[in-house]
N, C-alpha and C positions, 0 to 999 in steps of 0.2 A: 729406708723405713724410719717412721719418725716417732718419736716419745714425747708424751706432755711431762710436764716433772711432777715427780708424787710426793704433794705434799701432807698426805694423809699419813703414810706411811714410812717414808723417809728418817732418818734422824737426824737429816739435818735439813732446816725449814729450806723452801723452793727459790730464796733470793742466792743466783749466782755469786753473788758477795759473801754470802752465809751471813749476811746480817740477823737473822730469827734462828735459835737452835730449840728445841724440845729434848726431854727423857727420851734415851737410846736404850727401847725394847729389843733391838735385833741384835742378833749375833756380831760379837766385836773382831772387828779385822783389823792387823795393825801391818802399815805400810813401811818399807824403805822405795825413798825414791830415786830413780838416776835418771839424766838428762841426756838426752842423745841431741848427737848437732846432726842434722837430714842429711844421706848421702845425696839423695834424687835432687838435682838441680831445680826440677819444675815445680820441686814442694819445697822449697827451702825453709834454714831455721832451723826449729828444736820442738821434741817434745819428748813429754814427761810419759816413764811406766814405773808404776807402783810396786813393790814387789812384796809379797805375804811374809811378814817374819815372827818371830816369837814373840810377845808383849812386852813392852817396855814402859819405863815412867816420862823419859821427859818428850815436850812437845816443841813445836814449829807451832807460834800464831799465824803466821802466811799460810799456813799449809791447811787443809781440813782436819780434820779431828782424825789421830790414831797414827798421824804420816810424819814421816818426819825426813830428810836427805841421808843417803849414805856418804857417811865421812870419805874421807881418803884411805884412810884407814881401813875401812870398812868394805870399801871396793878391790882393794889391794888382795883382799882374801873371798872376791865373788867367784866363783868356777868349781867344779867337780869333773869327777869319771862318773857317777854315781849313776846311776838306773830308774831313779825317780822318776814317776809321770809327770810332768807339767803342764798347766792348765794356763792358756792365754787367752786373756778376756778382753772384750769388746763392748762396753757401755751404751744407753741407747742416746737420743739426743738431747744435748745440752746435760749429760749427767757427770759418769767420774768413777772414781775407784772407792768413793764414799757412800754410795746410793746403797739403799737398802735390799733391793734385790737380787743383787747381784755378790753380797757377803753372804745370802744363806748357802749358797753354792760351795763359797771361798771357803766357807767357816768347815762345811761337812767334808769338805774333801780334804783341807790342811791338815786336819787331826787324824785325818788314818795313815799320814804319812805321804802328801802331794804335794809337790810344790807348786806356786802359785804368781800370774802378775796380772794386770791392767793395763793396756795400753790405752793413757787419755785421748781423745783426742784435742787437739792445740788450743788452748784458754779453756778448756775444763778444768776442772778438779784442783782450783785455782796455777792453775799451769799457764808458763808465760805464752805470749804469741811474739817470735823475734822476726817476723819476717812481713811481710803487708798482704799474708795467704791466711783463709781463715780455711775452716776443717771441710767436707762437703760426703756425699753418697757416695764416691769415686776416689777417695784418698784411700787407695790401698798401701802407698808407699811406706811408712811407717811401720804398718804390721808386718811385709815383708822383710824392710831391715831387722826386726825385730825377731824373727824367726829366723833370721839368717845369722844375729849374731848369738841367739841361744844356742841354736847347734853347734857352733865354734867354739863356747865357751863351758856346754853342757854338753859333751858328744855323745852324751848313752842316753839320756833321758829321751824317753816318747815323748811326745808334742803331741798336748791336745787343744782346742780353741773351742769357746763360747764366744756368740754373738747376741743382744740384746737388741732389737728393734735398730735401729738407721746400726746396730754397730753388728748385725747380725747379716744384713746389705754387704754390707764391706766386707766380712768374714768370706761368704759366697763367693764374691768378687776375685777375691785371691785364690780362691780354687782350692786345692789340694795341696798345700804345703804345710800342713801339718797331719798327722794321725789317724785323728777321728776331729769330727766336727759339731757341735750342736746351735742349730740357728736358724731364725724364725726367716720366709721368705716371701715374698711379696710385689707386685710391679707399682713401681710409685705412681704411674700416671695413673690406673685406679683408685688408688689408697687420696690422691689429690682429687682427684673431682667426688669421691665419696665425701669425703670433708665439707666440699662447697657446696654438698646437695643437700643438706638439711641445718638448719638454724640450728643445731647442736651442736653440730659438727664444725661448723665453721665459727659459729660465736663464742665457743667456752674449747675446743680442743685447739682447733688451726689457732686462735686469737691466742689462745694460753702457749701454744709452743712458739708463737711468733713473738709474744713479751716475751719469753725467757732468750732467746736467740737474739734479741735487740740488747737485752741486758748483757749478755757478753760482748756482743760488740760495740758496746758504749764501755765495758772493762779493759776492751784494747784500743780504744778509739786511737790512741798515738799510733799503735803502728798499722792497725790497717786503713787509717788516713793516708795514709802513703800509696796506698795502690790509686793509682790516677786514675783507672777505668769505673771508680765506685765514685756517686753520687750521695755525698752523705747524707744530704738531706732528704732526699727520695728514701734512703734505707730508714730512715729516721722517723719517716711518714707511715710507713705500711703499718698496716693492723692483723694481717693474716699472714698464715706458712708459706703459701705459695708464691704471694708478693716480695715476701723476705728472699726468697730462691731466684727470683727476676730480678730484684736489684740488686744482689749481692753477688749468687753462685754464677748466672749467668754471665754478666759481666769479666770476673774475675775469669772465668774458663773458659769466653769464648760461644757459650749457648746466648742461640738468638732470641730464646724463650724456654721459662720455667719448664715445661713440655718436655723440648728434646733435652734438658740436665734429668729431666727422669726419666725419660727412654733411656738415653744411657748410661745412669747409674742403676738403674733396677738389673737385680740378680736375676731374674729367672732365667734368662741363657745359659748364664753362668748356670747354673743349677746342672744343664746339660752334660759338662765337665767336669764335676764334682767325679773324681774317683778314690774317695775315702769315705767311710763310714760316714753318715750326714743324718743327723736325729733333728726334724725340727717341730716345734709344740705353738701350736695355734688356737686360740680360744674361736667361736664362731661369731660369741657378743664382743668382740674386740673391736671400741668403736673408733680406729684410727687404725691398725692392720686390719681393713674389714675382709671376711669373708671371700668376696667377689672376685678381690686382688689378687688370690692366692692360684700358683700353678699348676692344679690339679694334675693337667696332662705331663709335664714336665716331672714330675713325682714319680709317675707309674712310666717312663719313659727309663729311668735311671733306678737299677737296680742297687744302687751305693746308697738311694737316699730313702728315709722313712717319715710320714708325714704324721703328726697324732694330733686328730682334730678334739677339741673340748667343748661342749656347751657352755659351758661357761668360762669364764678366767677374766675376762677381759682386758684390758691391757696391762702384762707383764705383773698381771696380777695373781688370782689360784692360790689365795689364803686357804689352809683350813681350817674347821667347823670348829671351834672349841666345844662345838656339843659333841662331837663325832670324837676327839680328845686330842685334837688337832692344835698345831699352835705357831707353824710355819708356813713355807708356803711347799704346795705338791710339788710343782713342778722342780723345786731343788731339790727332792730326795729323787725324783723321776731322772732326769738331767744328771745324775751323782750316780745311781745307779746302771745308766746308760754305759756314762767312761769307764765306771768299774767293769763290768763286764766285759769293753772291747780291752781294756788293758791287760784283764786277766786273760783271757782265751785269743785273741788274734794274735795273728805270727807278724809282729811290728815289725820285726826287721825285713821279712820277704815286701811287707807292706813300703818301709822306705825305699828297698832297690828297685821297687814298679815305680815309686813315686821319683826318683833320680832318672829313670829311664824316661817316662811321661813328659818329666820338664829337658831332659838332651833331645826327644825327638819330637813326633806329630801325636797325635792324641789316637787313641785307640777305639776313634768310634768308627760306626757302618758308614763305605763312602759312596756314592753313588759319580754318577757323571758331572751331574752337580751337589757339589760339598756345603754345609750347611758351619760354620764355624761358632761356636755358642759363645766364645771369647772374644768375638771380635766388638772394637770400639771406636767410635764415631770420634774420640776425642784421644787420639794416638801419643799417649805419654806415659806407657807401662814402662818402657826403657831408658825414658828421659832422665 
């Protein structure tokens, strides 16, 4: 699932660089950040998660506005026994732990007492790329380490996950390893040829998220030069989403075409296996998750998951009315109000020993003579 970047809204302008900033109307999030080096061989390298802390005064110019690295010092004293809920976020494309829609969340649930992070994905949120892998719809390796080393390092805290557009994909994709879930879902090979079917859609969205995805890969150009299988100057040419995905994802992973990297990264299988609470908010004018993409049947198949359609919102939008005396956006009080609920009334812990049981054995769906596997992938590197 993919995001054009909001430069309307945002508070920090839409050059991956952050070369243009504007006045920050939105709720202030202030970051520590820590570097992980990839255990997954097949995803090598590093990347960067943000972590929600108390406001501070000094700053990182390398870094976005609000972030700054955790010292030695500072890490030295990361870990608890503590019971807190924790919220792991997932940005959508080409975004960050900076973007504006995804701190009104941060902001409403940090102050009642949640802790919080971001996992970027690899050259966002000015995060380095050390490896010649750039990020794609199927990089779930990351957020699994990352939820593998919160629970080792948080053992009582609930785990819960947000996902945003392409980072709501990847959320799905991982399934059930965290609590509760909230995240938008969609099949990409829909959501792409919707794009290319109307001069809107393909000239100002596909065109707009393809310049922002060319801009980061011109910010790593050193190291994803290095992968011999990319044509740089072919990725240098394309004008549209789709194209960017044929010369860059395909290549790097193996897909013979743009196509089959969206057949096999689109979550709605995934959806199938979802066996934790799964809340996800879909506007109908959403002109890039449209409509048509979405897995109606898949919804009503799965009793774990709840689908809430909107007339309006449009993309990862759902402002409110300053007449109405609105002045954020719904869907983060909706979304806030969701995990408050499952945290306060669900029995998390019966919740984690189904979910320790689910992943030691087969999955607890109806089997017939022939089995239908909603996990299974074309491009076999969940264990790599």
């Amino acid at each position: 699932m993919s995001r054009a970047r909001d430069t309307t809204t945002s508070a920090v302008a839409a050059s991956p660089a952050y070369g243009k900033r504007s006045v920050d109307i939105h709720p202030p999030v202030y970051y520590k950040r820590k570097i992980f080096d990839a255990e997954c061989s097949a995803y090598r390298g590093t990347f960067a998660v943000d972590f929600v802390v108390p406001p501070y005064t000094e700053s990182d110019p390398t870094l976005p506005p609000r972030t700054t690295h955790f010292s030695d010092e500072e890490m030295g004293k990361v870990g608890s026994d503590d019971g807190k809920p924790m919220l792991v976020t997932l940005h959508g494309l080409t975004g960050g732990s900076h973007e504006a829609y995804l701190r009104h969340l941060l902001h409403a649930l940090y102050t009642e007492g949640w802790e919080a992070c971001v996992v970027n994905a690899r050259g966002c949120a000015r995060s380095k790329i050390t490896s010649e892998v750039f990020f794609n719809a199927r990089a779930t390796w990351d957020v699994r380490q990352l939820v593998k080393w919160l629970r080792n390092t948080f053992p009582n805290r609930p785990l819960f996950a947000i996902g945003y557009s392409l980072g709501g994909c990847i959320l799905v994709n991982v399934r059930s390893i965290t609590d509760s879930q909230a995240a938008p879902i969609h099949h990409l090979v829909g959501r792409s040829l919707a794009l290319q079917r109307t001069w809107l859609g393909l000239n100002a969205y596909s065109k707009s998220m393809a310049r922002n995805l060319k801009g980061l890969f011109e910010l790593h150009i050193k190291q994803l030069s290095k992968n011999q299988c990319l044509d740089v100057d072919k990725i240098r040419a394309v004008k549209y989403l789709h194209e960017f995905d044929r010369e860059l994802q395909g290549p790097t992973w193996g897909y013979p075409t743009e196509g089959a990297y969206y057949r096999d990264a689109s979550s709605c299988d995934s959806l199938l296996a979802v066996r934790v609470p799964l809340f996800a908010i879909h506007a109908q004018n959403d002109p890039i998750a449209v409509a048509e993409a979405i897995p109606y049947q898949e919804f009503q198949q799965n009793p774990y998951a709840v689908l809430c359609m909107t007339s309006s919102g449009g993309h990862l939008g759902w402002f409110e009315s300053p007449l109405s005396g609105g002045s954020g956006r719904w869907f983060a009080k909706t979304t806030a109000q969701f995990f408050k609920t499952v945290a306060g009334t669900l029995d998390l812990t019966r919740c984690q020993a189904e979910r320790r049981k689910r992943l030691e054995g087969p999955e607890d769906l109806p089997r017939g003579d022939a089995s239908f596997d909603p996990m299974r992938r074309k491009r076999g590197l969940e264990t790599a």
